[in-house]
C-alpha positions as CSV (number, residue, x, y, z in Angstrom):
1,X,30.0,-18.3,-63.7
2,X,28.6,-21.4,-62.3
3,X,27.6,-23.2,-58.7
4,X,30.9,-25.8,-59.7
5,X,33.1,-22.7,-60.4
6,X,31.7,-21.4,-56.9
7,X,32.3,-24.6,-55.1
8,X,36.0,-24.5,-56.9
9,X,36.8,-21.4,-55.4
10,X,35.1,-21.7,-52.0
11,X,37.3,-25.1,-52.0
12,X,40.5,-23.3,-53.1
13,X,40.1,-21.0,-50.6
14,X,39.8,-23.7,-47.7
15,X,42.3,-25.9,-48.6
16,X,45.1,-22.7,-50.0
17,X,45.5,-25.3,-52.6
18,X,44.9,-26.4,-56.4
19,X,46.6,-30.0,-55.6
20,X,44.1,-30.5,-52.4
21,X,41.2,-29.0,-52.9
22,X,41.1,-31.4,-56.6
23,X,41.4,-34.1,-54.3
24,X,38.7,-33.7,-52.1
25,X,36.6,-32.4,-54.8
26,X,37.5,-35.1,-57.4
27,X,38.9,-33.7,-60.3
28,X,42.3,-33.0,-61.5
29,X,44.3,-30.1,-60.6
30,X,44.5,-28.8,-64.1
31,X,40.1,-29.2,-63.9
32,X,40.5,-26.8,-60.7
33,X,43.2,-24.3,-62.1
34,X,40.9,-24.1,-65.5
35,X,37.6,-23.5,-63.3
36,X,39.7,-20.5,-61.3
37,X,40.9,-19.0,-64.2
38,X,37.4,-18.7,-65.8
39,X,36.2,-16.7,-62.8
40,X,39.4,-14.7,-63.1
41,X,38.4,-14.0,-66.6
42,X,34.9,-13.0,-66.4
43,X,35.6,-10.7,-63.4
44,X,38.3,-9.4,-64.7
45,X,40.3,-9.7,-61.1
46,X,43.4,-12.0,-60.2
47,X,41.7,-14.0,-57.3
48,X,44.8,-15.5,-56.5
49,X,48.8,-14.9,-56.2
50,X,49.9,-18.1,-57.5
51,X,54.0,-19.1,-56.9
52,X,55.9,-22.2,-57.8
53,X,55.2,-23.1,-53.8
54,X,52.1,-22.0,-52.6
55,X,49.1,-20.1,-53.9
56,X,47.0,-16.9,-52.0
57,X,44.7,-15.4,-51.9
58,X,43.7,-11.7,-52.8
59,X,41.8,-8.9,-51.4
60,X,39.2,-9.6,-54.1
61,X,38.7,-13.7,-53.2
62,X,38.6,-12.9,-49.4
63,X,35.4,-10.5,-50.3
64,X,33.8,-13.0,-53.4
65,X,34.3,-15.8,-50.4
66,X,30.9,-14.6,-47.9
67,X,29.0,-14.1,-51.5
68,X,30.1,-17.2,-52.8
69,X,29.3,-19.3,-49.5
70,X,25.8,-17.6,-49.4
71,X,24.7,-18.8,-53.4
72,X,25.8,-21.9,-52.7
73,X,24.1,-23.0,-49.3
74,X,21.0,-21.3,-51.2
75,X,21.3,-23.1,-54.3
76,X,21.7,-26.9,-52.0
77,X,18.7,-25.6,-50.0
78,X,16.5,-25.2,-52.9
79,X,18.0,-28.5,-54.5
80,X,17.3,-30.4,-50.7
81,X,13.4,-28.6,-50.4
82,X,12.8,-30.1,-54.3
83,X,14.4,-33.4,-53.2
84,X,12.2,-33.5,-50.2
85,X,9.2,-32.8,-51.9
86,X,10.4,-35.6,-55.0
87,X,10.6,-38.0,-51.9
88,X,7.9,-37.4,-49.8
89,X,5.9,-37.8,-52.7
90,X,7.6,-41.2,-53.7
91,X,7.8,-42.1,-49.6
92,X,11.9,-42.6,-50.9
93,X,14.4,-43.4,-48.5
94,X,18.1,-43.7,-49.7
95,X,20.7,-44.5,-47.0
96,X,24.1,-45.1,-47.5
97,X,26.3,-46.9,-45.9
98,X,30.2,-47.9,-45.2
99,X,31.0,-51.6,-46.0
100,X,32.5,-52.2,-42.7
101,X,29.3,-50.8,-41.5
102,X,27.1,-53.8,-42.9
103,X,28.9,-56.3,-41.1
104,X,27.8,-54.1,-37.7
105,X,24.6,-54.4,-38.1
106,X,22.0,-56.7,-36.9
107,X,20.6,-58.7,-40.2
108,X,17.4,-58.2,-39.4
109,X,17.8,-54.3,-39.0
110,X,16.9,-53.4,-42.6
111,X,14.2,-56.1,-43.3
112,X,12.4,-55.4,-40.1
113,X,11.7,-51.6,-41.2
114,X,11.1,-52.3,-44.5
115,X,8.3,-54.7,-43.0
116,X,7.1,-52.3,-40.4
117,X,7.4,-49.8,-43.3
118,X,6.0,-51.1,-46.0
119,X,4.7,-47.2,-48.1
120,X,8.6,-46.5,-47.8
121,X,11.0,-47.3,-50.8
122,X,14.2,-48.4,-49.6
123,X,17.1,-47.8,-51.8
124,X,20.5,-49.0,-50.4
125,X,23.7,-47.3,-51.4
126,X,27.1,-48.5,-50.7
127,X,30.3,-46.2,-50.1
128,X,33.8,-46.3,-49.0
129,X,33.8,-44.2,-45.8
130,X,34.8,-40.9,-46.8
131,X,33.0,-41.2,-50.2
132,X,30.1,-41.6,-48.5
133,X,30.5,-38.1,-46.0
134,X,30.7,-36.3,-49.5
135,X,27.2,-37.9,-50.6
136,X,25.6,-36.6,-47.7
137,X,27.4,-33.4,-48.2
138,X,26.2,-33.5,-51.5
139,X,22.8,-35.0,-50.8
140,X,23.2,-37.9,-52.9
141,X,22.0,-39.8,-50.0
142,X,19.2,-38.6,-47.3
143,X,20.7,-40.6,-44.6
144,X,24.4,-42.2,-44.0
145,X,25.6,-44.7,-41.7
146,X,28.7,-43.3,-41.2
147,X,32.2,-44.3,-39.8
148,X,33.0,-41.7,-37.1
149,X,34.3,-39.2,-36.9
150,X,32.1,-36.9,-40.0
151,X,32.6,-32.8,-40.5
152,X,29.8,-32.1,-38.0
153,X,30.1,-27.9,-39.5
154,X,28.6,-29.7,-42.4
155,X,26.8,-32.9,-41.0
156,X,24.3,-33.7,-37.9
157,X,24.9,-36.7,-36.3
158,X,21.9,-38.1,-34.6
159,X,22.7,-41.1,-33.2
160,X,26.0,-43.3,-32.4
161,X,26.5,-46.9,-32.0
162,X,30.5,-48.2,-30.5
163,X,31.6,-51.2,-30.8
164,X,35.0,-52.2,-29.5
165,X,37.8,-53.5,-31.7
166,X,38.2,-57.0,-31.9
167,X,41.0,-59.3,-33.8
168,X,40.1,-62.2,-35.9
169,X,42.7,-64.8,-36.5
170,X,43.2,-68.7,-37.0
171,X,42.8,-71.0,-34.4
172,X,46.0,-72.7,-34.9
173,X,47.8,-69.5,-34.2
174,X,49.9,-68.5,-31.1
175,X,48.2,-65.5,-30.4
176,X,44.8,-67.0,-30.4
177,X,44.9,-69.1,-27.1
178,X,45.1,-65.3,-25.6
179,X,41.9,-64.0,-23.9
180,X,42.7,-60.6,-24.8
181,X,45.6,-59.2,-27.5
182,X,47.4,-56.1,-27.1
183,X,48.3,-53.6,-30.3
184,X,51.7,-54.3,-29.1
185,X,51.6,-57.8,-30.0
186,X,51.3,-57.4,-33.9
187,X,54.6,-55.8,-34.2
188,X,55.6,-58.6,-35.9
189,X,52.7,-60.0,-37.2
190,X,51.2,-59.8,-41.2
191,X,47.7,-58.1,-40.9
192,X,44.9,-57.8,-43.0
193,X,43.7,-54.0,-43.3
194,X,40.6,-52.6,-44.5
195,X,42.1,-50.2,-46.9
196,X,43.6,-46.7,-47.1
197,X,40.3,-45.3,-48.0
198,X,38.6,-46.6,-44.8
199,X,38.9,-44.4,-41.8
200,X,40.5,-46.9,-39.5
201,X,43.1,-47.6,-41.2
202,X,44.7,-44.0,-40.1
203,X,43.4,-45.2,-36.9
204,X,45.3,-48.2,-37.1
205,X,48.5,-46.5,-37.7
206,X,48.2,-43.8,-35.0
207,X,47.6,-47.1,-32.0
208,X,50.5,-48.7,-33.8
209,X,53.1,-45.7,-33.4
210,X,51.6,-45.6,-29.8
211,X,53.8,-48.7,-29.2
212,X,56.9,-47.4,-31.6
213,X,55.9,-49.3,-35.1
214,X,54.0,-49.1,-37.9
215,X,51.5,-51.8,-38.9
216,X,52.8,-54.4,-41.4
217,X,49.6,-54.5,-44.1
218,X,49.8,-57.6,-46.3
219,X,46.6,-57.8,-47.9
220,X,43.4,-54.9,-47.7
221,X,40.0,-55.5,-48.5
222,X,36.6,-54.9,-46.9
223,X,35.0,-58.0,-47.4
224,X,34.5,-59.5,-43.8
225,X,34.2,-62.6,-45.2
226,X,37.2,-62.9,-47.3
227,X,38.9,-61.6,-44.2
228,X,37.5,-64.7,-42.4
229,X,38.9,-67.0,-44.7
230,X,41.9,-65.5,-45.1
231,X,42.7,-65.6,-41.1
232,X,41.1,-69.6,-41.6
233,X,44.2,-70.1,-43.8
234,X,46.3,-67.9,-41.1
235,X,47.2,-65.7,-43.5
236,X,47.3,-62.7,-41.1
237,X,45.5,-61.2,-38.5
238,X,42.2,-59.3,-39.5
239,X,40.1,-56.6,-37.7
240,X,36.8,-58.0,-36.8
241,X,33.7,-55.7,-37.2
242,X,29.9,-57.2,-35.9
243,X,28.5,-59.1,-32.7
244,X,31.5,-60.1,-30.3
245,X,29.6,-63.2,-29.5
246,X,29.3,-64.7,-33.1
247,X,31.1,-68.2,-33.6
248,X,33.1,-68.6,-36.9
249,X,34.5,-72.4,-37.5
250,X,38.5,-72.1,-37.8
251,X,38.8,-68.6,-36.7
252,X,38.8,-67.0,-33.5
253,X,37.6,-63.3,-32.3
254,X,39.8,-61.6,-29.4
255,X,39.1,-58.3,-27.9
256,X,41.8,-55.5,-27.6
257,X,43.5,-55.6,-24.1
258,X,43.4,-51.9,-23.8
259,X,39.9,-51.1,-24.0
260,X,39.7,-47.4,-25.3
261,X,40.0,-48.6,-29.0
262,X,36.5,-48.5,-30.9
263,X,34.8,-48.7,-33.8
264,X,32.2,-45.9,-33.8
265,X,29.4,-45.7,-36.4
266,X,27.2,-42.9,-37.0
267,X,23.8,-42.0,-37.8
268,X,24.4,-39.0,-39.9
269,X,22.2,-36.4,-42.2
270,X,23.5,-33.5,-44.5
271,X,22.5,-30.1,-42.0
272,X,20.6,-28.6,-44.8
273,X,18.8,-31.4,-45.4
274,X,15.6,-31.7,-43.8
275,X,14.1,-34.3,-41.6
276,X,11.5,-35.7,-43.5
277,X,9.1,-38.7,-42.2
278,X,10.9,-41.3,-43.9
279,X,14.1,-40.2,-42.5
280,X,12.8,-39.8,-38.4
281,X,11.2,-43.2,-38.8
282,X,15.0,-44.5,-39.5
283,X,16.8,-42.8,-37.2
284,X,14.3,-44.0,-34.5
285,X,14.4,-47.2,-35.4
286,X,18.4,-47.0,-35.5
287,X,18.0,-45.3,-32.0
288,X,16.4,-48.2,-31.0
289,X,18.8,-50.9,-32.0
């Protein structure tokens, strides 16, 4: 038996589910069945009463479960302490982040702390949003700038930064003479999305039925600037994500009329992980901005 078989079954037994906990752990169901049915084998216990609709668990999983949970957090701990002691000894810095999130930040942001920082080795990572919560989960990363919300049982979240959602669309279009645009009015209208993956899009759906539709997604990507050109060539209406006072040539940037929709980005670190220099000095400076 190993930690992955452990991390299986711990995952089985939150989700009550082969097909959901492969999902969120990234393998196949079959990879997830097989792992089960090894830990079945070598402790000679059913762990669960599988049907053709729904699987549970038995008096022997709900008493491996507190074991299980314990070797694990252990076994991250010790992996996180050898980690720290690999980057304090390198002065190594890996932060992640979402690519809506670069197009929040200041440009300066990363090149002023490298410069005020120069014994700290920045390494960059980039993630779609909810990949990126599993790297900190999983400390891939030591640092995540993360779409909100995160699994707080799992993640601290040490800082958080709102900006409110804006539209981007050509200036030739009817809505963009309007000092402010309602969800209500893109009922009808074609609009560029950020992608399934990205946490606003369920966002985006859930404002939408709000106002009795769903949202009509033509094209998704998370490049803000092919979003830019794409709204140039009014080819939909896009989300705009960065400073509300930035001029773009052919396109224009108009607030949401309701004024309770935001975009909410996180300074986030793994809860086991801990807080070396590198990583205070970040989240300062990310306090700061």
């Amino acid at each position: 038996m190993d930690i992955k078989q452990l991390e299986h079954f711990i995952e089985t037994m939150r989700t009550r589910s082969f097909t959901q906990a492969a999902a969120s752990m990234f393998i196949t169901q079959q990879g997830i069945s097989k792992s089960i049915r090894r830990m079945e084998e070598e402790l000679n216990v059913p762990l669960f009463s599988r049907s053709s609709t729904a699987i549970v668990p038995t008096k022997y999983a709900e008493n491996l479960l507190p074991y299980a949970l314990d070797i694990v957090t252990s076994y991250k701990n010790g992996l996180a302490v050898i980690d720290d002691l690999r980057s304090q000894s390198k002065r190594e810095l890996r932060i992640a982040v979402s690519p809506g999130v670069m197009n929040m930040l200041s440009s300066g942001l990363f090149t002023n702390f490298i410069t005020q920082n120069p014994s700290i080795d920045v390494v960059l990572h980039e993630y779609p949003d909810n990949v990126l919560d599993k790297a900190l989960e999983n400390n891939l990363v030591d640092v995540g700038l993360c779409i909100m919300p995160v699994n707080e049982e799992k993640l601290t979240v040490h800082h958080i930064r709102r900006e409110p959602t804006r539209y981007i669309l050509c200036d030739k279009h009817p809505l963009a003479s309007r000092e402010k645009i309602s969800i209500a009015d893109l009922k009808d209208e074609l609009l560029i999305g950020f992608g399934s993956a990205n946490k606003g899009h369920s966002v985006l759906e859930e404002q939408c039925a709000r106002y009795g539709f769903k949202p009509k997604i033509g094209i998704q990507t998370q490049d803000m600037h092919m979003i830019e050109e794409l709204c140039r060539k009014n080819m939909g209406i896009g989300f705009y994500v960065g400073p509300g006072d930035t001029q773009i040539p052919g396109v224009k940037i108009i607030p949401d009329a309701g004024g309770d929709w935001f975009y909410s980005m996180g300074v986030v670190t793994n809860k086991g992980h801990p807080l070396t220099e590198p990583i205070k000095k970040f989240i300062s400076a990310m306090k700061d901005w």
